[in-house]
N, C-alpha and C positions, 0 to 999 in steps of 0.2 A: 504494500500500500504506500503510496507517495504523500508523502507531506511534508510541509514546508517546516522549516527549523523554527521552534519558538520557545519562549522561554518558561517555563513550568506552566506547559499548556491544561487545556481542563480535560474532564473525561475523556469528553467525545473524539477528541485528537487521538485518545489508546485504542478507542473500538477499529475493529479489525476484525474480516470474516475468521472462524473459529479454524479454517485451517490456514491460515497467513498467520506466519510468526516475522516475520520480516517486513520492518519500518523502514522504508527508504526514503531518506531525506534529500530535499531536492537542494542539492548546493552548488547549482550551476548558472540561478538566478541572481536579479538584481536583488537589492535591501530593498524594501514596502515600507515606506514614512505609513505612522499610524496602523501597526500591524502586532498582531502577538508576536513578532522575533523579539523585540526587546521591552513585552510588558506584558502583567500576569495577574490576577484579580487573587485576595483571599479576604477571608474572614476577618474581622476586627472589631472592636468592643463596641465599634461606633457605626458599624456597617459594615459594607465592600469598600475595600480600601486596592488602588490599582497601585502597582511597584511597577516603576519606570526607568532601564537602565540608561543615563547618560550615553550618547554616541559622540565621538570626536568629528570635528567638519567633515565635509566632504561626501556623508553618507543619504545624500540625495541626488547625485550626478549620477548616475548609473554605475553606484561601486556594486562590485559583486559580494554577496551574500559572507564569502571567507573572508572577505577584504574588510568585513567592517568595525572598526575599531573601539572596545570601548574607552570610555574616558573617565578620568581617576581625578577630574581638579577638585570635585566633592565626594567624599568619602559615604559615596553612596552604597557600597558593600557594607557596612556599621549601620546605614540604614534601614535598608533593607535585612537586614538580620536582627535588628532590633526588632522591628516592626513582624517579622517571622516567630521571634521569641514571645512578644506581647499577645498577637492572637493565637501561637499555639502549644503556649507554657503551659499551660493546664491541659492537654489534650494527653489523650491515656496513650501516644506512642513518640510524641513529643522527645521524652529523655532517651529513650531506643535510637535516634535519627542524628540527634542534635547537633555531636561529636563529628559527625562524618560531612553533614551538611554546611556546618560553618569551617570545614575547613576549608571546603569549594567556593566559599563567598570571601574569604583570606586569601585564595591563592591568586588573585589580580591577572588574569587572564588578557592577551594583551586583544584579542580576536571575538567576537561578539556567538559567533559561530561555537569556537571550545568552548567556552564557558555554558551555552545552552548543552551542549552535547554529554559534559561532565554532569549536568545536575540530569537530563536524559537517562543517561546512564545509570545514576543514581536512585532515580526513580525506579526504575527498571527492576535492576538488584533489589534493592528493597521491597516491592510490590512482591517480587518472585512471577515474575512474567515472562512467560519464554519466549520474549521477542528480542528478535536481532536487531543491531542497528547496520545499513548499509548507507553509500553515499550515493547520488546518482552520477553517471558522468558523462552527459549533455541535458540539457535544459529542456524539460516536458512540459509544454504551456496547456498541459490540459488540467483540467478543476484538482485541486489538495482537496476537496471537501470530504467529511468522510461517507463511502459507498452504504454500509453499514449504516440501517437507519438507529438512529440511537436516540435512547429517552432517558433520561437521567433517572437512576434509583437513588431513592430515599436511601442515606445513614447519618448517625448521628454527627454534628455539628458542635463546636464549640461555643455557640452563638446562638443556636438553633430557640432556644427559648426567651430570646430578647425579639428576633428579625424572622421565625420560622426558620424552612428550608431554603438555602440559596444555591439553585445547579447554576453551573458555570463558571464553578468558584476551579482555583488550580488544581494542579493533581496532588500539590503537596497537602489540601485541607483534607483530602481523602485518605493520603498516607498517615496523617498525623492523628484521624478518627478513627481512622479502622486496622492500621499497623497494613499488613500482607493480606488482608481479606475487604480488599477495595472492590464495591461493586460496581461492575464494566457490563 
């Protein structure tokens, strides 16, 4: 299944026919200003709160997808991992993740591309999902959308009894609720 690189996309990004274990990520496009590659919706005491990684110039002339660089003048990695720790300190797998997840928001990735692909990864691992990650190598201008019709199942939430249920939240609010028993 082809999909484009994004950054701790939601569900529906994992749905994938039951015998596709292989994610192919299309890294042979351009960067999409105003796109999940570099922003991710979760939970927060005060609602949906979106995380938005800074990009260094240049990533609107048609740089390609590897080429895009992020940018470090705000210590938006402390932010974001704040903001990770605040809405899912209390969640029952929160301390199981926490260690391994911050140290991918520490290691200052200089490429917008690794850095989605380590926290990919990491979801992956964790979840326990037997998908591969592949890259493509030419540019497939046909739809990322997922084939897979998909409908968000209900689980419990960190928040859920202030705002109800929120689908479309990332895939990390579903690792950090449900550990390896995330419903897809």
């Amino acid at each position: 299944m082809l999909r484009h690189i994004a950054y701790l996309p939601p569900l529906e990004w994992f749905a994938l026919p039951e015998q596709d274990t292989t994610i192919t990520l299309e890294a042979m496009e351009h960067y999409q200003k105003g796109s999940s590659r570099n922003r991710c919706l979760i939970a927060g005491s005060n609602g949906v709160q979106r995380l938005s990684i800074p990009l260094e110039k240049g990533k609107h002339q048609q740089t390609p997808i590897r080429s895009v660089r992020i940018a470090y003048h705000d210590n938006w990695p402390m932010v974001h991992w704040r903001s990770i720790q605040s809405a899912y300190g209390n969640a029952p797998f929160f301390e199981y993740y926490a260690d391994e997840l911050n140290a991918i928001y520490t290691s200052k990735p200089e490429f917008l591309f690794d850095f989605n692909v380590s926290l990919l990864t990491f979801v992956l691992k964790k979840a326990k999902w037997p998908r591969n990650i592949v890259f493509s190598d030419a540019y497939a201008p046909s739809p990322l959308e997922p084939i897979v019709p998909y409908t968000p199942k209900r689980y419990p939430q960190v928040f859920e009894d202030r705002f109800g249920f929120q689908p479309g939240l990332s895939v990390l609010d579903a690792l950090m609720c449900c550990g390896n028993n995330i419903p897809l």
